[in-house]
C-alpha positions as CSV (number, residue, x, y, z in Angstrom):
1,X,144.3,165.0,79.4
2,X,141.3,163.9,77.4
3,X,143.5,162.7,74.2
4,X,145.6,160.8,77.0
5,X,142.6,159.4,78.3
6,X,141.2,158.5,75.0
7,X,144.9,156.9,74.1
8,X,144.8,154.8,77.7
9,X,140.9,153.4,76.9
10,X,142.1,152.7,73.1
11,X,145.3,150.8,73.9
12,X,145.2,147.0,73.3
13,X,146.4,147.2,77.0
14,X,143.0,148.7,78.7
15,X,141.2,146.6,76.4
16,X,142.6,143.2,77.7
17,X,142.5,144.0,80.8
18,X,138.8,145.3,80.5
19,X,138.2,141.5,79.0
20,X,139.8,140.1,81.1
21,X,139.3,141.5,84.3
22,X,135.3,142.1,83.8
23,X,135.5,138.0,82.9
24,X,137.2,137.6,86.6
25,X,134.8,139.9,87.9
26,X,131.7,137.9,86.2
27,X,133.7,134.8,87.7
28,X,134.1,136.3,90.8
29,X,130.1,137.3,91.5
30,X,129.5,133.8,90.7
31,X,131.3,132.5,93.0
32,X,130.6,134.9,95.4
33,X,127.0,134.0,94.7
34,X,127.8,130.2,95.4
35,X,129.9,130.7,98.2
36,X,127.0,132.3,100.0
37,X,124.8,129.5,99.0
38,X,127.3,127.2,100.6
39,X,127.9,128.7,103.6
40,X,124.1,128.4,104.3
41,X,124.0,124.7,103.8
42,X,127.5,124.3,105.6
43,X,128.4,125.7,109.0
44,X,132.2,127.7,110.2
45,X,132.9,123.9,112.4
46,X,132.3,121.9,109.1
47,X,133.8,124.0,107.2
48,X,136.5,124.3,109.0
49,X,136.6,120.6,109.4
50,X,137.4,120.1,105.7
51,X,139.8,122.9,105.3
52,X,141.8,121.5,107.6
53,X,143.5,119.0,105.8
54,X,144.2,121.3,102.5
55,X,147.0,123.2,105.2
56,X,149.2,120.5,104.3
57,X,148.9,121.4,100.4
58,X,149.7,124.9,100.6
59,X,152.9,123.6,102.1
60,X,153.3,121.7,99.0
61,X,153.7,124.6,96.7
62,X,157.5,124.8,98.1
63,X,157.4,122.2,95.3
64,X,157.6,125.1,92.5
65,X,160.4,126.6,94.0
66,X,163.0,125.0,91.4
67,X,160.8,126.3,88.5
68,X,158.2,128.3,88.6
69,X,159.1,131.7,89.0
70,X,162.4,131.1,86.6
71,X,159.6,130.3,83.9
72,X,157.3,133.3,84.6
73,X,160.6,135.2,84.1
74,X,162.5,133.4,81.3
75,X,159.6,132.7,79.1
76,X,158.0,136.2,78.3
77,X,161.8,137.7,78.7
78,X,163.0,135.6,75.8
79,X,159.9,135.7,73.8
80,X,160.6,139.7,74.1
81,X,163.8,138.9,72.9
82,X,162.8,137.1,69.8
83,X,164.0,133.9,70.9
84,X,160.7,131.8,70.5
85,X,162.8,128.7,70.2
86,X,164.9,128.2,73.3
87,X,161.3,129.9,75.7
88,X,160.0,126.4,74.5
89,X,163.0,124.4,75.1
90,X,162.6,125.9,78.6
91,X,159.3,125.1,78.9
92,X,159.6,121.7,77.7
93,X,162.3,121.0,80.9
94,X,159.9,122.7,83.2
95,X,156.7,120.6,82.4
96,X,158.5,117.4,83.1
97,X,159.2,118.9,86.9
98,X,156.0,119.9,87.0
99,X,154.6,116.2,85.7
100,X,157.0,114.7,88.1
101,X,155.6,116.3,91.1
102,X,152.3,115.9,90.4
103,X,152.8,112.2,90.4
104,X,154.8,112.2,93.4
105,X,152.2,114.1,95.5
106,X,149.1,112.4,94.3
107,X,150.9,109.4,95.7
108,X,151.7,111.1,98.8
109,X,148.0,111.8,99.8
110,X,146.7,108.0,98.8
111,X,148.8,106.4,101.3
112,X,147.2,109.4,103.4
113,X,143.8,108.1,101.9
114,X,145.1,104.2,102.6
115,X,145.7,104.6,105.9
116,X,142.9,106.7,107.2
117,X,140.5,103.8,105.4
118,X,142.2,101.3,107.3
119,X,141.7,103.8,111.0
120,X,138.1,104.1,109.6
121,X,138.0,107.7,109.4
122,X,135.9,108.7,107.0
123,X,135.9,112.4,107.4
124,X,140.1,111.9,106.8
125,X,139.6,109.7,104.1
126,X,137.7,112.0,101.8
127,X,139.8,115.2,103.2
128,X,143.1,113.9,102.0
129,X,141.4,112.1,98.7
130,X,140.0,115.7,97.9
131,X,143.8,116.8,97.5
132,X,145.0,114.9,95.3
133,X,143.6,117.0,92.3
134,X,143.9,120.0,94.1
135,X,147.6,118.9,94.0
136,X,147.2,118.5,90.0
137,X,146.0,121.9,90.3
138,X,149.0,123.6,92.4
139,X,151.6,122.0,89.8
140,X,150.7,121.5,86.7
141,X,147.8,123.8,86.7
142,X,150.4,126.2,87.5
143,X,152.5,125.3,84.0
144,X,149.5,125.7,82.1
145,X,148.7,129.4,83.5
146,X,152.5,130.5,82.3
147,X,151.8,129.8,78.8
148,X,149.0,131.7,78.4
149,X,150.7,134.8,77.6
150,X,149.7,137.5,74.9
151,X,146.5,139.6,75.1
152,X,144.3,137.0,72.7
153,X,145.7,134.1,76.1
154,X,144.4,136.0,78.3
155,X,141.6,136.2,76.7
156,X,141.4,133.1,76.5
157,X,142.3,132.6,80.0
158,X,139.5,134.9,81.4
159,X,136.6,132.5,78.9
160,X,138.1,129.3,80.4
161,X,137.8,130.9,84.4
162,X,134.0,131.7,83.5
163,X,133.5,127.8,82.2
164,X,134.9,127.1,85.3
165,X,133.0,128.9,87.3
166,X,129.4,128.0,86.3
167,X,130.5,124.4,86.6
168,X,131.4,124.7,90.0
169,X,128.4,126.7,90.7
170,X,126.4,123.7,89.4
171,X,128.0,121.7,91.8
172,X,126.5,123.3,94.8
173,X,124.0,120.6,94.1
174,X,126.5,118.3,96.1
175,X,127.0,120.6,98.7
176,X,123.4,121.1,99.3
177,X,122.6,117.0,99.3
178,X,125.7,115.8,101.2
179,X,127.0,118.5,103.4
180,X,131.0,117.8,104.3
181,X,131.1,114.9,101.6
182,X,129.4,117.4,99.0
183,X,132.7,119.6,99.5
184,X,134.9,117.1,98.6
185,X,132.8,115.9,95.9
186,X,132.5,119.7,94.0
187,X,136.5,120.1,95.0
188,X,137.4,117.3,93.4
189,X,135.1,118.2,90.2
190,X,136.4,121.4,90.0
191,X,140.1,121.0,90.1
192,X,139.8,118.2,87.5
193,X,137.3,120.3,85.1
194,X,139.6,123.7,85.5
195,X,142.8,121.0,84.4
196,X,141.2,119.8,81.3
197,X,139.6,123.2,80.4
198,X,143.0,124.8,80.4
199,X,144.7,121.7,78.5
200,X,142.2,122.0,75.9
201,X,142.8,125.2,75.1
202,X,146.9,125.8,75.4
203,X,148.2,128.1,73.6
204,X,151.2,125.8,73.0
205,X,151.1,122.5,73.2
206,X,155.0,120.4,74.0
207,X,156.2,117.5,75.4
208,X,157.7,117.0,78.6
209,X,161.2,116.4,78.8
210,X,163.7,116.1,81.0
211,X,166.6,118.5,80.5
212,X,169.1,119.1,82.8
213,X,170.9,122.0,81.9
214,X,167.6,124.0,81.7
215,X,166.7,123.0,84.5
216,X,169.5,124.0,86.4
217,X,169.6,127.7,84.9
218,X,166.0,128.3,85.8
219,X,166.5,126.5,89.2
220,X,169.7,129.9,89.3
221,X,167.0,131.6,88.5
222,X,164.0,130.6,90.3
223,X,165.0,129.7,93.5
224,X,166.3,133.2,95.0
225,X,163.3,134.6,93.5
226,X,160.2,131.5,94.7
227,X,161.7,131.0,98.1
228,X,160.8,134.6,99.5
229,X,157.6,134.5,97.3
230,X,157.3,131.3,98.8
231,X,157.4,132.1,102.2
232,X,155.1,135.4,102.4
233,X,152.5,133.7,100.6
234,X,151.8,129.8,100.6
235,X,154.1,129.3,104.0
236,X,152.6,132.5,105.4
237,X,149.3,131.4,105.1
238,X,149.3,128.2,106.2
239,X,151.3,128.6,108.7
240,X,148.2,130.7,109.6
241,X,145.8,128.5,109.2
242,X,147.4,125.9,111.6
243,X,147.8,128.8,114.0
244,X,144.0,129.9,113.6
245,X,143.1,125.9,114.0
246,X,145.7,126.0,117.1
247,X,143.8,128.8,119.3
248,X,140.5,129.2,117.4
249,X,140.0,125.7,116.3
250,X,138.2,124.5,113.1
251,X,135.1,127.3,113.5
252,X,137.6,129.9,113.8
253,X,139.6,128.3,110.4
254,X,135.5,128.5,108.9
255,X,135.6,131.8,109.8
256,X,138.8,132.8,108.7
257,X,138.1,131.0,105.0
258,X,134.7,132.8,104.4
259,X,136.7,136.2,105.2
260,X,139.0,134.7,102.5
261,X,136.6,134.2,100.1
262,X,135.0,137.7,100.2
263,X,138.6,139.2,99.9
264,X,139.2,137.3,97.0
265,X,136.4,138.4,95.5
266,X,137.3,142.3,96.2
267,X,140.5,141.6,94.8
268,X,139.6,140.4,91.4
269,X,140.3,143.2,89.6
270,X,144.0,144.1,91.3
271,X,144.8,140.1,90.6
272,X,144.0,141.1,86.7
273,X,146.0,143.7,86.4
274,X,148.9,142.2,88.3
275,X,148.8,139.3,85.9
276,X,148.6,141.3,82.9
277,X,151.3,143.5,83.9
278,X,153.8,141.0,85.2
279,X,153.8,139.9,81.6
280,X,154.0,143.2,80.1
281,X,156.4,144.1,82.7
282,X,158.7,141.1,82.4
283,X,158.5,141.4,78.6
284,X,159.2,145.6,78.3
285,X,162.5,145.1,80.4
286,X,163.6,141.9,77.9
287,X,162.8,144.8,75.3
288,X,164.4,147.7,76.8
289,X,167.0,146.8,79.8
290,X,166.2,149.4,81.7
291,X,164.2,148.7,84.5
292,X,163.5,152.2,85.9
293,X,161.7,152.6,83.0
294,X,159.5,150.1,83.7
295,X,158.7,151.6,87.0
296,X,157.7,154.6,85.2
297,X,155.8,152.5,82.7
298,X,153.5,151.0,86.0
299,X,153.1,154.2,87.5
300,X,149.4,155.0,85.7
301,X,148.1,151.8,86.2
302,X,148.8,151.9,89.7
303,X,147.4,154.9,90.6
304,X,144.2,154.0,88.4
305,X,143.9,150.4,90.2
306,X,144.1,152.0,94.1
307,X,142.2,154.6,93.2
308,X,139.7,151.8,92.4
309,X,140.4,149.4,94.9
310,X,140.0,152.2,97.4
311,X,136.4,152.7,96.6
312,X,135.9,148.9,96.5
313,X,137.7,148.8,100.0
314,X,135.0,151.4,101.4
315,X,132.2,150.1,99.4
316,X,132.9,146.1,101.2
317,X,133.0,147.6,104.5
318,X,130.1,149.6,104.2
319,X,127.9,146.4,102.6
320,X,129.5,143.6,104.2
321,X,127.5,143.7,107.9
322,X,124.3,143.7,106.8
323,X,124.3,141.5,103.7
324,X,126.1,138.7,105.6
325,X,123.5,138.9,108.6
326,X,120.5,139.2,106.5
327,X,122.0,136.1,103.9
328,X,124.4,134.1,106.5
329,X,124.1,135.0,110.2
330,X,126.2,132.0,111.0
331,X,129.1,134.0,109.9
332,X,128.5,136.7,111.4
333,X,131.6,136.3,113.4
334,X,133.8,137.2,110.3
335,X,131.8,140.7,109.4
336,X,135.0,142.5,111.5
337,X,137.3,139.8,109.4
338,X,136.1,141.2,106.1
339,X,136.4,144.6,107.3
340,X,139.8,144.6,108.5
341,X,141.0,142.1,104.9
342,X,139.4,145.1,103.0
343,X,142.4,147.1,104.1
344,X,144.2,145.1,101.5
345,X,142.8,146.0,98.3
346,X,144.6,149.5,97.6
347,X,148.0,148.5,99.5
348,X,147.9,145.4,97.4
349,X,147.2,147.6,94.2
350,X,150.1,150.4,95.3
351,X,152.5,147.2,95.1
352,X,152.5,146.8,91.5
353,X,155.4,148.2,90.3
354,X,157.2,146.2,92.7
355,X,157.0,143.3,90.5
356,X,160.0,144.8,88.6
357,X,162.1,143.1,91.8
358,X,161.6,140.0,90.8
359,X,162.0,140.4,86.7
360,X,164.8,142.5,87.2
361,X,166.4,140.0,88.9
362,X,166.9,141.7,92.4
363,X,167.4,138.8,94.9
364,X,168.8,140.7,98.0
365,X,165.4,143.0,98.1
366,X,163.2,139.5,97.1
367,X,164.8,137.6,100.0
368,X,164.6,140.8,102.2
369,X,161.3,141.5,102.0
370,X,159.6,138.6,102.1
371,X,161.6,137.3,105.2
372,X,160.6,140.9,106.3
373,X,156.5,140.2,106.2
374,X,156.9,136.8,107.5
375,X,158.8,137.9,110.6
376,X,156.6,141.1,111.3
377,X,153.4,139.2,110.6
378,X,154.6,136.8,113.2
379,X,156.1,138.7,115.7
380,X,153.0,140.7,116.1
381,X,150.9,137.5,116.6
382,X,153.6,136.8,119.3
383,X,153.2,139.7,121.2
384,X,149.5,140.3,121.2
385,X,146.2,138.3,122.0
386,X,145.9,135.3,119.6
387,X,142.3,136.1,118.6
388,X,141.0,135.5,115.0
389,X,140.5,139.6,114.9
390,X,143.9,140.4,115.5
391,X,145.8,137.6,113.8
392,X,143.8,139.4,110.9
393,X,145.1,142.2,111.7
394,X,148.5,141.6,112.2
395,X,148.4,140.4,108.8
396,X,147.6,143.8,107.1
397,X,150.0,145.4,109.4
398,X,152.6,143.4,107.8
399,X,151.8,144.3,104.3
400,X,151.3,147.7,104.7
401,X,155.3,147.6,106.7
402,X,156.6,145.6,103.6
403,X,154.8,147.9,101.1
404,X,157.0,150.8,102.5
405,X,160.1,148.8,102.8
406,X,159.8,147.6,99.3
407,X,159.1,151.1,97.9
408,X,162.4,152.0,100.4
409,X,164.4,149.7,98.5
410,X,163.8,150.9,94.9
411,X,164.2,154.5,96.2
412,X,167.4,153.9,97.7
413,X,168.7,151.8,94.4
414,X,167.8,154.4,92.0
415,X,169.4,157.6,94.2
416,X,172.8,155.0,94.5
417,X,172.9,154.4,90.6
418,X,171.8,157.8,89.6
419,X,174.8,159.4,91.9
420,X,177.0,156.7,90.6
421,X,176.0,158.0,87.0
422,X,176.6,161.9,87.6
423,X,179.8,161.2,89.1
């Protein structure tokens, strides 16, 4: 046990993801530290207020649906297959899309910005005009994380995210001085400085182009696989958010995004290791074809990361009450909010090996699963009190229902092809 141990905390592996997730968690404290700083200066109704108009662009990541996921699948898988040369021809074809919508959006939320100037509402006109980077970020931002991918990227990655960070951190100074407008101001500053951080460091650096026949095998590719991820996680949630702005209204949708904020925080290191290993994952089945193997392969991290995230879990709940009355009893409202999130952190860690779903190519179980969450999520909100606690809550129910379902699924597969095999 101790030479394993000594083998896991010596791998190139544990040491990337030690960089790498202690440079999230650094980034994560800061902006844990500036998040309590601005919920001081801003209360849950202006808060609210401004998140409001950013439901519309987590809609707009239905935009990566063509693309995306086909290129966090093709390019490690082909780079693990030794062709280098046709992962950048598919990148190439995928950064024009990307471009393209970027462009299209951006246009999209000036008329937005046009025609609230000409209704004279201000509070509109710098809530849509703060999206239009943030829609930079959700599409090509989203190109630029793909190609970070060895252990050095990451790296890389985890350096940049710090940058970031203490930039955005300076920019509470807005914040502090203009309230609402100070949000859209450090926004705006952060979505363009995160853009041209990343550019500046690329690992690879091509030129759009427009490539049809690419394009169409990673839209056969990418569109089984983005439409479920699609719809448990950017639909899901903001399809909550206008339900939470429905029955709640915008001091419910405060509430709901400082909760957000302290689970995001909790789940730094789980994000890490889910980024790390959907690489590794992706590029150990373009290696080996064998994707119970790769199960196998995720089984020790998995048990290490909820064996982590459930002492993180207990320690947020525990800590959460009094630190948020003592620092920001205006939000005192979301202590139960936080609580109930933490339940998150190990189910979210025990999914990791379900990743191998989508690189392995299974679409049925993709689609399945995440119409699955979307459905139970919803149906519970149906039957029960629309309160901000329990539309919380129904939330967690529903990933704990698709964790099992999930697990289910690879159970069932493997018994079918392993009979198949004796016989």
């Amino acid at each position: 046990m101790r030479l394993r141990l000594k083998k896991i905390c010596g791998s190139d592996t544990f040491q990337t993801l030690s960089i790498f997730a202690g440079g999230n968690i650094l980034v994560s404290i800061i902006n844990g530290l500036a998040g309590l700083l601005q919920a001081r200066w801003v209360s849950p109704v202006v808060l609210g207020e401004f998140r409001k108009y950013g439901i519309i662009t987590m809609y707009l990541y239905f935009g990566l649906v063509l693309v995306h996921d086909g290129l966090m699948r093709q390019y490690p898988y082909l780079i693990g297959k030794g062709d280098n040369e046709e992962a950048l021809r598919v990148s190439a074809a995928a950064k024009w899309w990307y471009v393209l919508l970027s462009w299209i959006f951006s246009i999209f939320f000036m008329i937005l910005v046009l025609h609230s100037l000409y209704r004279k509402d201000w509070l509109a006109t710098v809530g849509w005009g703060a999206q239009i980077p943030m829609v930079w970020t959700v599409y090509y931002g989203a190109y630029q994380t793909v190609m970070y991918r060895t252990s050095s990227h990451f790296k890389r990655l985890a350096y940049n995210s710090l940058i970031l960070s203490v930039l955005s951190f300076v920019c509470l100074f807005f914040v502090k001085l203009f309230g609402y407008w100070g949000l859209a101001i450090r926004l705006t500053l952060a979505n363009i400085s995160g853009i041209l951080i990343n550019q500046c460091y690329l690992p690879v650096k091509i030129k759009a182009v427009f490539d049809y026949k690419r394009l169409v095998g990673l839209a056969k590719i990418s569109i089984p696989l983005s439409v479920p991820g699609y719809i448990q996680t950017s639909c899901l949630h903001a399809t909550l958010s206008g339900v939470i702005l429905k029955y709640c209204g915008e001091t419910g949708l405060g509430l709901y995004g400082i909760a957000f904020v302290f689970q995001g925080f909790a789940l730094t290191f789980t994000a890490a290791l889910n980024q790390i290993f959907t690489v590794k994952l992706t590029k150990r089945l373009g290696e080996t074809e064998n994707v119970y193997a790769c199960f196998r392969y995720a089984m020790i991290p998995t048990l290490l990361s909820a064996i982590a995230a459930t002492g993180l879990a207990v320690a947020l709940c525990i800590t959460v009450a009094p630190f948020i009355r003592i620092l920001i009893p205006q939000y005192v409202d979301a202590i139960p909010l936080i609580q109930i999130f933490s339940i998150l952190l190990p189910l979210m860690a025990l999914g990791l090996p379900l990743i191998m779903l989508r690189a392995a190519l299974w679409y049925k179980a993709v689609i399945f699963l995440s119409l699955f969450k979307f459905s139970i999520c919803f149906l519970l909100i149906f039957l029960f009190e629309k309160t901000l606690t329990n539309i919380v809550a129904c939330m967690v129910i529903a990933e704990f229902f698709t964790l099992l379902a999930g697990y289910s699924i690879v159970g069932y597969r493997y018994k079918t092809e392993r009979g198949r095999t004796v016989k």
